[in-house]
DRENSE-839271 format. One line per 8 residues: number of its first residue (from 1); for each residue x, y, z negated of N, C-alpha, C. Coordinates in nm, 4 decimals, padded with zeros to 6 digits. Layout:
residues N
NUM	X:Y:Z:X:Y:Z:X:Y:Z ~ ...;
//
This chain:
residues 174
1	11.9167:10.1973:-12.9407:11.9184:10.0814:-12.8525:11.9133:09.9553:-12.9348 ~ 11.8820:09.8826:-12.9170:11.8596:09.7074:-12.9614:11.8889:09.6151:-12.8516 ~ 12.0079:09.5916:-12.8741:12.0641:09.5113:-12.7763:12.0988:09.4265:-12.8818 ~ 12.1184:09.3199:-12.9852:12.1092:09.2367:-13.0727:12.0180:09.1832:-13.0161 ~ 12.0569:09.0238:-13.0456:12.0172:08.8897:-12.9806:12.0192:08.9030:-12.8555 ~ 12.0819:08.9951:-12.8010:12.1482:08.9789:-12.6424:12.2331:08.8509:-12.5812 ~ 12.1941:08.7511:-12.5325:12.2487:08.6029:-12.5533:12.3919:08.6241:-12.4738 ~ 12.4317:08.5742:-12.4701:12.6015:08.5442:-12.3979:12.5789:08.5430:-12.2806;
9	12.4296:08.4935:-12.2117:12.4106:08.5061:-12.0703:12.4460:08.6319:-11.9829 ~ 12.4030:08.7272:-12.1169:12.4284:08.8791:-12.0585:12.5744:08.9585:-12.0007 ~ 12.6663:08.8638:-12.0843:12.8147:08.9280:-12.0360:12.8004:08.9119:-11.8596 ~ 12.7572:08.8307:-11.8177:12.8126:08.8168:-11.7246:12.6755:08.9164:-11.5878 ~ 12.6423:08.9979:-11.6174:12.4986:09.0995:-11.5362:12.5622:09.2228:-11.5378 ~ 12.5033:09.3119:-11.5264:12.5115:09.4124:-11.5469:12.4832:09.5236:-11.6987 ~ 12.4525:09.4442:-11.7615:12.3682:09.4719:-11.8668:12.5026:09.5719:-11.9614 ~ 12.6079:09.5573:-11.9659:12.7595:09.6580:-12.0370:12.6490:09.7977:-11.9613;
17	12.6747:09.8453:-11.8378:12.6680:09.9599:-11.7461:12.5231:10.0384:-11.7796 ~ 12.4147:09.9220:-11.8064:12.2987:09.9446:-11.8316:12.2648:10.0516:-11.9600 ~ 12.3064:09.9530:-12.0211:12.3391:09.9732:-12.1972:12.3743:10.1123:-12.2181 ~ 12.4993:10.1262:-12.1766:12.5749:10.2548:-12.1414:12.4924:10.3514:-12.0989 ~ 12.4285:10.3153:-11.9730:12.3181:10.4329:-11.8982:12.2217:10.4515:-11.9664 ~ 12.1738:10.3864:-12.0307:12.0525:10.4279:-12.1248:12.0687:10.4374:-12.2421 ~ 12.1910:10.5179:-12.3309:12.2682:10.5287:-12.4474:12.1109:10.6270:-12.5096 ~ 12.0699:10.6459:-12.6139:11.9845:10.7045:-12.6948:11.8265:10.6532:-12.6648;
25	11.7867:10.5675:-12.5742:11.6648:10.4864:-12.4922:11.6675:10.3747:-12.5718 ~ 11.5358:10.3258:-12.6076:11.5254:10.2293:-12.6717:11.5157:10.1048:-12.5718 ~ 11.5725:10.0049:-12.6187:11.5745:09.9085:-12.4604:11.5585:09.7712:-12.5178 ~ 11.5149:09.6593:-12.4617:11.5286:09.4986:-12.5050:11.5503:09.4589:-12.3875 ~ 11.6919:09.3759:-12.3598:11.7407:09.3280:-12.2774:11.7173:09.1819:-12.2499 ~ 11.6354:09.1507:-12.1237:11.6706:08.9703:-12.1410:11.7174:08.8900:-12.0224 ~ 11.7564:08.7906:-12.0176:11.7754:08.7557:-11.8980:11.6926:08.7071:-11.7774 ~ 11.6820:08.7372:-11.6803:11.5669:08.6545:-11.5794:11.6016:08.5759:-11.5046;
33	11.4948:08.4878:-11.3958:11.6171:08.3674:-11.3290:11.6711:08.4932:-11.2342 ~ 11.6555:08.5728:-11.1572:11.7508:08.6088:-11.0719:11.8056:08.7252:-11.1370 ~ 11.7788:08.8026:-11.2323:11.8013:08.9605:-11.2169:11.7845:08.9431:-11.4143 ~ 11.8651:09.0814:-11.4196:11.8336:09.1673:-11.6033:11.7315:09.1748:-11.6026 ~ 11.6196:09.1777:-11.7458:11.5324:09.2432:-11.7301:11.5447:09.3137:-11.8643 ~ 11.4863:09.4630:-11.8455:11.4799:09.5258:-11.9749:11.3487:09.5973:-11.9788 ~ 11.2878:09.5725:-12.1133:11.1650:09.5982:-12.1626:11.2015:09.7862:-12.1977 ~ 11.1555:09.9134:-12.2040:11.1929:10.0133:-12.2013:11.0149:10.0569:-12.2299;
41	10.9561:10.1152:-12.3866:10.8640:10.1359:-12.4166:10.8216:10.2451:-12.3501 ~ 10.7033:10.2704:-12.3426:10.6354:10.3716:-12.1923:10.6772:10.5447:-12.2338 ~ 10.6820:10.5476:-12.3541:10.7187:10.7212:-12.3981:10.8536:10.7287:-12.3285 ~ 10.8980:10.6497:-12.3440:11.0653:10.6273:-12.2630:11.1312:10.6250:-12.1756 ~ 11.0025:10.5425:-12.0822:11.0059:10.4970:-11.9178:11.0609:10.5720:-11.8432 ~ 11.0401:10.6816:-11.8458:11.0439:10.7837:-11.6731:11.1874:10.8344:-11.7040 ~ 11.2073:10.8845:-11.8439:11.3457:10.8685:-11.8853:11.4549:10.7990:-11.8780 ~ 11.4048:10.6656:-11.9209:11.5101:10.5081:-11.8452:11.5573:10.4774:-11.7044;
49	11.4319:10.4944:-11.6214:11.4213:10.5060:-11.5127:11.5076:10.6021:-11.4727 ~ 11.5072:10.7530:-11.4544:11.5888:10.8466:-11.4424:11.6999:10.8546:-11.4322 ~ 11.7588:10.8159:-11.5982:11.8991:10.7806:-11.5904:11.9786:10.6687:-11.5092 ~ 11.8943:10.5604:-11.5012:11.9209:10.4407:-11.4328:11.9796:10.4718:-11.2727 ~ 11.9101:10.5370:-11.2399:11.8788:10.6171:-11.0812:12.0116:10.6714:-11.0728 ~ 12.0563:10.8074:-11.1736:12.1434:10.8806:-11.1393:12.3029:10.7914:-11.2265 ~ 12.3103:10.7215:-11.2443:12.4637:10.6576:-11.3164:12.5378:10.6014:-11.1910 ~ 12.6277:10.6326:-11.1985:12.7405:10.6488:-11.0747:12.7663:10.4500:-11.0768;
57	12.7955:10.4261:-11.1898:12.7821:10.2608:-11.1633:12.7044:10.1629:-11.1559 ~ 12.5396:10.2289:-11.1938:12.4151:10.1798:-11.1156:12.3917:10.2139:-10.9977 ~ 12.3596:10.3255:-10.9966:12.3038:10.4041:-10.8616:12.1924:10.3631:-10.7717 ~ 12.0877:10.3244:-10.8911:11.9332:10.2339:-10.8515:11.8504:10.3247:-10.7670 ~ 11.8654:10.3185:-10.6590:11.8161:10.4510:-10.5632:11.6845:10.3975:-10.4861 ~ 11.6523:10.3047:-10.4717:11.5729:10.2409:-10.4632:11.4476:10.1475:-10.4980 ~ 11.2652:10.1627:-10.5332:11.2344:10.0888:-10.5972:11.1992:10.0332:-10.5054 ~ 11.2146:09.8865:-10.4974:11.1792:09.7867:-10.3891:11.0508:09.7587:-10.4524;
65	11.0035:09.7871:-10.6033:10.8685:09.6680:-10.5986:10.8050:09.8095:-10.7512 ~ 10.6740:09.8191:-10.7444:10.6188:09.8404:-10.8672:10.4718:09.7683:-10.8809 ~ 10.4860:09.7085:-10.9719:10.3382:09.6273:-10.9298:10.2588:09.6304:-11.1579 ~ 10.1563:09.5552:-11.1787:10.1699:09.5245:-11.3106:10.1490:09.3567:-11.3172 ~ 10.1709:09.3128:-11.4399:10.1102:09.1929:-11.5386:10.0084:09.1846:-11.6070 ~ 09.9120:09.1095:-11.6100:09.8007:09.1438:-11.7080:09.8219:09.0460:-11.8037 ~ 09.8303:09.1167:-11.9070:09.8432:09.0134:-12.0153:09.7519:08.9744:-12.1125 ~ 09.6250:08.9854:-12.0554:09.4912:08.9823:-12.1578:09.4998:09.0839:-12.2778;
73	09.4841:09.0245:-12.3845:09.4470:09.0829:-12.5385:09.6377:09.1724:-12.5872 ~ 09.7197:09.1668:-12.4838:09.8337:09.1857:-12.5046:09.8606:09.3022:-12.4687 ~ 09.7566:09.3336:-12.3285:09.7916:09.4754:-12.2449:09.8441:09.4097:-12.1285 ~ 09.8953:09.5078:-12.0636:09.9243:09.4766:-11.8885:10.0979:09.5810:-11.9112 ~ 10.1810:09.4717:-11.8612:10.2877:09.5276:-11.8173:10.3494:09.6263:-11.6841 ~ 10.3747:09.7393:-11.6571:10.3988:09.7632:-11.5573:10.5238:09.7542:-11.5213 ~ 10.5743:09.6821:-11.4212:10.7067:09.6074:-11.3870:10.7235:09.7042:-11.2925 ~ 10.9118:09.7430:-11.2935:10.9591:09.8158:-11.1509:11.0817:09.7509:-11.1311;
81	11.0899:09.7047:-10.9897:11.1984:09.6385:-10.9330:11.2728:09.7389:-10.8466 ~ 11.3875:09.7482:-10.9624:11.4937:09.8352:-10.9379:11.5754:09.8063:-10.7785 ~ 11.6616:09.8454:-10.7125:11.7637:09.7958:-10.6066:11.9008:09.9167:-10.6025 ~ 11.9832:09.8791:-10.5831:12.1026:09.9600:-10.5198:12.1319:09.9433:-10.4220 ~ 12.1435:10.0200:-10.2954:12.1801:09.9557:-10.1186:12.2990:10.0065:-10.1619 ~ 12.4012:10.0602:-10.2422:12.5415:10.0675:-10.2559:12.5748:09.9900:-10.2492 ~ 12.5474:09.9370:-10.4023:12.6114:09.8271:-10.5678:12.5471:09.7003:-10.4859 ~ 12.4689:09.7227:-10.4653:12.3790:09.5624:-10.4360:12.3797:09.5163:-10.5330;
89	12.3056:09.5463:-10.6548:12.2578:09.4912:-10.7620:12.1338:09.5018:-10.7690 ~ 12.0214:09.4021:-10.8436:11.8973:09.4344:-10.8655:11.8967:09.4393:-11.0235 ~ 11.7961:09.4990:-11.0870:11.7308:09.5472:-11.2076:11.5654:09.5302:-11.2161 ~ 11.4922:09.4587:-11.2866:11.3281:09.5008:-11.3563:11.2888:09.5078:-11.4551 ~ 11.2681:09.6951:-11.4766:11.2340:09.7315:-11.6091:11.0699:09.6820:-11.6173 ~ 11.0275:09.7076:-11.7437:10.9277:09.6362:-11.7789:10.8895:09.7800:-11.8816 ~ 10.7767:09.8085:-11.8799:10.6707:09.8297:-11.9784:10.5492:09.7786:-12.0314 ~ 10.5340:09.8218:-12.1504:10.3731:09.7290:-12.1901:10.2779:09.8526:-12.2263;
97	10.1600:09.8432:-12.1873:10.1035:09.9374:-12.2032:09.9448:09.8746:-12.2482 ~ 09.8817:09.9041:-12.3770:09.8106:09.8935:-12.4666:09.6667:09.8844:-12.3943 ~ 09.5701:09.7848:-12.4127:09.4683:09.7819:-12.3586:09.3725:09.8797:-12.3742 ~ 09.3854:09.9927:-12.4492:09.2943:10.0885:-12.4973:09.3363:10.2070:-12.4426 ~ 09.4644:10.1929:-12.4106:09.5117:10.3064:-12.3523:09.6207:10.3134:-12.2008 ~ 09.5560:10.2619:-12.0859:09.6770:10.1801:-11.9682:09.7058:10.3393:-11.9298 ~ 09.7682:10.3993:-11.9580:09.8317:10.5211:-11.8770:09.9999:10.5188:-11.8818 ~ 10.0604:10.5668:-11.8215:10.1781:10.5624:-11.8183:10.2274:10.6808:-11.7561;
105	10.3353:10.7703:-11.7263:10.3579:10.8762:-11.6495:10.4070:10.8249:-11.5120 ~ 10.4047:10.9316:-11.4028:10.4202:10.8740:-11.2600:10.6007:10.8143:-11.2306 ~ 10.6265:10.7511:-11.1494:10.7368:10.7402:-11.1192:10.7710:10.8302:-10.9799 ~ 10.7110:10.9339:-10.9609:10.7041:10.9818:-10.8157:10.7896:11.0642:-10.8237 ~ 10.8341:11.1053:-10.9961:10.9376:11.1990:-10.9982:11.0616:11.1865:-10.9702 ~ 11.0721:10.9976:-10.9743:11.2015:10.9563:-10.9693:11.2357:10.9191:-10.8203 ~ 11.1421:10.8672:-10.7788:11.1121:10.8382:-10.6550:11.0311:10.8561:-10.5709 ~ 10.9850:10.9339:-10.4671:10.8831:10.9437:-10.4087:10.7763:10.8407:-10.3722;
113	10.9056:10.7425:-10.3418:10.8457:10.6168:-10.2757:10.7376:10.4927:-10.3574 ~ 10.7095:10.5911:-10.5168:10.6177:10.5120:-10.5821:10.4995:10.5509:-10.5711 ~ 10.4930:10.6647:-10.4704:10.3282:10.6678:-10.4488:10.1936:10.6230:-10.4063 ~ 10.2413:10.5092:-10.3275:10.1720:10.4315:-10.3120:10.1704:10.2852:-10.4013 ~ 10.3296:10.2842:-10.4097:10.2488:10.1542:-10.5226:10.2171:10.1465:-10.6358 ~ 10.2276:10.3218:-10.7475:10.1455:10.3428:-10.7946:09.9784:10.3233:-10.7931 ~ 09.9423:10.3994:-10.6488:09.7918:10.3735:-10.6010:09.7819:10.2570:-10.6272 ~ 09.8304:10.1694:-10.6059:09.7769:09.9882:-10.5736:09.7299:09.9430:-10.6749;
121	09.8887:09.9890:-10.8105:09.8597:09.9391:-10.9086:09.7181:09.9914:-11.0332 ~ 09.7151:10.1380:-10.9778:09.5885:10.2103:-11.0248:09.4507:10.1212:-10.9906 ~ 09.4193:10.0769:-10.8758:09.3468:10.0215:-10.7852:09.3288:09.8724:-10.8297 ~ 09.4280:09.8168:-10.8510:09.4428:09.6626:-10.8897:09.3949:09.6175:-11.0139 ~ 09.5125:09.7323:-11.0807:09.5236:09.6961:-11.3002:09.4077:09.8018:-11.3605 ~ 09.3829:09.8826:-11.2848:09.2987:09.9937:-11.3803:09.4305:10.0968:-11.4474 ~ 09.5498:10.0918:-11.4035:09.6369:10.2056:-11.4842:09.6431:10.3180:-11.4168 ~ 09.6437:10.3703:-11.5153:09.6499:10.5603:-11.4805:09.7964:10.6199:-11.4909;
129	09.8579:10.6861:-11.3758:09.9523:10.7303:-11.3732:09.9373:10.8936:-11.4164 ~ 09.9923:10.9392:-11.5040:09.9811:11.0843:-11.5601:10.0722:11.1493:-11.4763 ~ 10.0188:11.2479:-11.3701:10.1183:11.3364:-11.3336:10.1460:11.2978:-11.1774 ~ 10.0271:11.1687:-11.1491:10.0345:11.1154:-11.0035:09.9930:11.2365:-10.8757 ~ 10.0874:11.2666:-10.7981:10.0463:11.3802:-10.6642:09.9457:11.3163:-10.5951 ~ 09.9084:11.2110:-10.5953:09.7685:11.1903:-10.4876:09.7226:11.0547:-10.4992 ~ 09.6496:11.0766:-10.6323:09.5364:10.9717:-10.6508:09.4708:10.8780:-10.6274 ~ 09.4474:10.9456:-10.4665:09.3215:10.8700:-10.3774:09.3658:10.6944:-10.4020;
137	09.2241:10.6935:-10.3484:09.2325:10.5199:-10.3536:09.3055:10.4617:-10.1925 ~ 09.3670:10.3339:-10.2176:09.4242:10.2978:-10.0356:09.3259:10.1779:-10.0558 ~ 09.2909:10.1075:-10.0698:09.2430:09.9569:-10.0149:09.0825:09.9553:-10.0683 ~ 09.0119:10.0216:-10.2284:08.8860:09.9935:-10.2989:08.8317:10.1077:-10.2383 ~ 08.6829:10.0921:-10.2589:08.5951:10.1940:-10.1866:08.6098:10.3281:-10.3061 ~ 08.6183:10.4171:-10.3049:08.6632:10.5597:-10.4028:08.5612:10.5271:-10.4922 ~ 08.4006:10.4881:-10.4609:08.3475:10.4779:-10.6364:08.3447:10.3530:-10.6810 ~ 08.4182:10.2448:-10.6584:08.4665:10.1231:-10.7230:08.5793:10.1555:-10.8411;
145	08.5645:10.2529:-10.9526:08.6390:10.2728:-11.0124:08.5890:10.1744:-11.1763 ~ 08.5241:10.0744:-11.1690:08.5109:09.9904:-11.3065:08.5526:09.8803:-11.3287 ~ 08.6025:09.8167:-11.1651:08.6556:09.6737:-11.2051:08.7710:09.6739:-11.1099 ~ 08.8872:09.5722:-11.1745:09.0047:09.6207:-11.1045:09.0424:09.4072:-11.0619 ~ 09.0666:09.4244:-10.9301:09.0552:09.3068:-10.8670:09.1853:09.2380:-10.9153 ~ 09.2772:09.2863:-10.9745:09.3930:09.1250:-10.9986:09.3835:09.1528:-11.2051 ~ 09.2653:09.2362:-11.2312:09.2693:09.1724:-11.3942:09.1894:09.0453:-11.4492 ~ 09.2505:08.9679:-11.5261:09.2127:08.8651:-11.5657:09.0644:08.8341:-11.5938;
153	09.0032:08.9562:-11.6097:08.8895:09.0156:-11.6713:08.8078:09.0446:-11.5638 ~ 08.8601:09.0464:-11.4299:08.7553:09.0725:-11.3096:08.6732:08.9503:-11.3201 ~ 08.5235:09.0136:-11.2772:08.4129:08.9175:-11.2937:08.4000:08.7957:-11.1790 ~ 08.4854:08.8469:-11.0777:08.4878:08.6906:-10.9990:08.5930:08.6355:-11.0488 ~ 08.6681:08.6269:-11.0953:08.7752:08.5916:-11.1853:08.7736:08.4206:-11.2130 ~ 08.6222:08.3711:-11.2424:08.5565:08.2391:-11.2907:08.5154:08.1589:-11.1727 ~ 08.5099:08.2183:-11.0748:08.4307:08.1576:-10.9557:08.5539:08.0767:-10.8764 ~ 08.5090:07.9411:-10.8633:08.5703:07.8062:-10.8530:08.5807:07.7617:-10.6925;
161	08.6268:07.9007:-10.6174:08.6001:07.8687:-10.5054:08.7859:07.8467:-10.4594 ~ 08.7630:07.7421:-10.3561:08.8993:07.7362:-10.2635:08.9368:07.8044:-10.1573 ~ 08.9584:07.9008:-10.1859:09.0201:08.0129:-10.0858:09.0733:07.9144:-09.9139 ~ 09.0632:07.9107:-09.8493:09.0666:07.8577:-09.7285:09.0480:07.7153:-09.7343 ~ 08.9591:07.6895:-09.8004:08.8819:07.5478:-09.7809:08.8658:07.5280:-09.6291 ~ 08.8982:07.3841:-09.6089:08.8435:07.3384:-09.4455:08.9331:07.3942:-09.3432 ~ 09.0224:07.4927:-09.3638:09.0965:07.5316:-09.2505:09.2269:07.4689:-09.2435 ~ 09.2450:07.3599:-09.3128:09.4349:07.3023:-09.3051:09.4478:07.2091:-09.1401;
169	09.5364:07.1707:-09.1652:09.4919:07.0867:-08.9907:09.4392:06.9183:-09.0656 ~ 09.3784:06.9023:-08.9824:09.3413:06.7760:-09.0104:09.4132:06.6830:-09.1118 ~ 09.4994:06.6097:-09.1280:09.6002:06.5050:-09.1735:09.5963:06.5798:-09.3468 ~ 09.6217:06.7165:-09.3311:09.6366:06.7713:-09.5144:09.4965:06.7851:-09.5675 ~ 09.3337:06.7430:-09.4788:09.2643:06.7166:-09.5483:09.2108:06.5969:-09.6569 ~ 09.2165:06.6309:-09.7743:09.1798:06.4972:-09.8174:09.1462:06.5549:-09.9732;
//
């Protein structure tokens, strides 16, 4: 674990319980405006995740959010927004995953309920979930598999258009 340069902000989160739950997991802890966030490298993930889920003083039973980041020449992060309907605490782990290689393993093991926003994010970022139960596409046509609509790198990406041009009410035109 690498919890060094953990700022003083941290005493006061959850981040002791965390720490604890993910004892032998490599982790970088930081603070966010609302919530922990911990970076947890992708060989690691489903593991972090796991434990996170089952610790009697987390008890993250819930993913409210899995979506990614594109970070250009950096790779694309895949973010999961943890929840407890116990604890009522929130958590978002973070992975980075290498532009040459966006795969990651599924979270469906941990949760069922990432099967679809796995899909999205397959659909969106171009990442491949290893070990995903059902593939299919929800929103892109099935052979639209070369360009992925929220990467930085999508080819309309440049196009300088104003998304609801002309429709404000009168007075906010100008």
């Amino acid at each position: 674990m690498t919890s060094e340069g953990a700022s003083t902000d941290l005493s006061s989160t959850i981040w002791p319980q965390v720490d604890k739950a993910l004892s032998g997991i490599s982790v970088e802890p930081e603070m966010g405006v609302l919530d922990l966030i911990v970076r947890i490298p992708r060989d690691e993930v489903i593991r972090g995740l796991r434990a996170l889920k089952r610790d009697a003083d987390l008890d993250f039973d819930y993913l409210r959010c899995l979506t990614a980041v594109d970070w250009e020449e950096r790779g694309i992060d895949v973010v999961y927004h943890l929840y407890s309907t116990k604890k009522r605490h929130n958590l978002t782990v973070k992975t980075n995953l290498p532009n040459q290689d966006l795969t990651v393993d599924t979270a469906t093991t941990v949760w069922r309920g990432a099967n679809w926003l796995e899909r999205e994010t397959a659909e969106m970022f171009g990442v491949r979930f290893n070990g995903h139960p059902d593939p299919r596409t929800l929103l892109m046509p099935e052979d639209m598999d070369d360009t992925f609509p929220l990467r930085k790198d999508h080819p309309l990406q440049d196009i300088k258009i104003l998304q609801g041009e002309g429709i404000a009410f009168p007075e906010e035109q100008d």
